[in-house]
C-alpha positions in Angstrom: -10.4 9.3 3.5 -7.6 9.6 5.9 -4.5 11.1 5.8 -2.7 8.0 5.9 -4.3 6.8 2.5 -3.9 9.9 0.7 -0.2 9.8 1.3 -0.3 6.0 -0.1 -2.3 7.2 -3.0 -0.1 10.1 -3.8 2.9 8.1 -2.9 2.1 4.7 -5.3 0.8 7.5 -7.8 4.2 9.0 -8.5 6.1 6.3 -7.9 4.2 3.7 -10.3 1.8 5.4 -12.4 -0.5 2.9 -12.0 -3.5 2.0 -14.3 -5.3 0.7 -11.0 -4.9 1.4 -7.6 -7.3 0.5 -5.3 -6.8 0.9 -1.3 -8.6 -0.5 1.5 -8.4 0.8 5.3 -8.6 -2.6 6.9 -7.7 -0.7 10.3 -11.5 -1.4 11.9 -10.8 -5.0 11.3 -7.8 -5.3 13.7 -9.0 -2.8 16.7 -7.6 -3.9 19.8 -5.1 -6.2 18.2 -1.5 -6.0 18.0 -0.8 -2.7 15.8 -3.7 -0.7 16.3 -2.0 2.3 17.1 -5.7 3.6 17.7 -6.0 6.2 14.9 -7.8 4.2 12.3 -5.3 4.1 9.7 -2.7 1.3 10.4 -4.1 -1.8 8.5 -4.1 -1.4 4.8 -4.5 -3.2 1.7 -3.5 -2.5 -1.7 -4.3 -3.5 -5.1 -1.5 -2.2 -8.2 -1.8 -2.5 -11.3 1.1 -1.1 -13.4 3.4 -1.5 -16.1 6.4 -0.8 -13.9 6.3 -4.4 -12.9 6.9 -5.5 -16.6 9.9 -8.3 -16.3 9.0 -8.5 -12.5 8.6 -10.9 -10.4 5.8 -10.8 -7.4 8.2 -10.3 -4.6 10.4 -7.3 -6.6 6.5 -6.0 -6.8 5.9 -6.1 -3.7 9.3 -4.4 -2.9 9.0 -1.8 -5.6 5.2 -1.2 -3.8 7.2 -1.2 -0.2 10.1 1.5 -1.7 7.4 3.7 -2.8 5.7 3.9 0.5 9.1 4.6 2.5 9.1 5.5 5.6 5.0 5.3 6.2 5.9 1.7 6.2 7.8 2.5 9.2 6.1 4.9 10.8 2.4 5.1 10.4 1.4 1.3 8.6 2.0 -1.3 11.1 0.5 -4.2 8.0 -0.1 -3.5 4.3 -1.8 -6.2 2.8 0.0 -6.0 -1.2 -1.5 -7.6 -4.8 -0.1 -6.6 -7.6 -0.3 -7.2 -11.2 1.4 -6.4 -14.5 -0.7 -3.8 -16.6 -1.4 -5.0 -20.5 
């Protein structure tokens, strides 16, 4: 596990205390595209599951998922790939 995906672990940890999180390096399936900033951790995908989303729509999820990252979505993600869903 990379350093990039740690930092979105800890990040979406803190920020949602999730009840699922499951992330995906998808970076070896977009080598030599547009993106691939070469170090293996630029294409991500990410499943949340968390109560924090109660009363939420899908695109404030997504945001809320977005805010939490910061500035990695900025500076080390070039795509994040986002599902979320509302925890029971």
């Amino acid at each position: 596990m990379g350093e990039v995906e740690q930092e979105i672990i800890k990040r979406l940890t803190e920020a949602l205390s999730p009840t699922r999180l499951v992330v995906n390096n998808d970076s070896a399936q977009h080598r030599g595209h547009a993106g691939d900033d070469g170090s293996g951790e630029s294409h991500f995908s990410v499943e949340v599951e968390s109560a924090a989303f109660t009363g939420k729509n899908r695109v404030q999820q997504q945001r809320m998922v977005n805010a939490a990252l910061g500035n990695l979505m900025d500076e080390r993600i070039h795509a994040m790939a986002i599902k979320t869903q509302v925890a029971d």
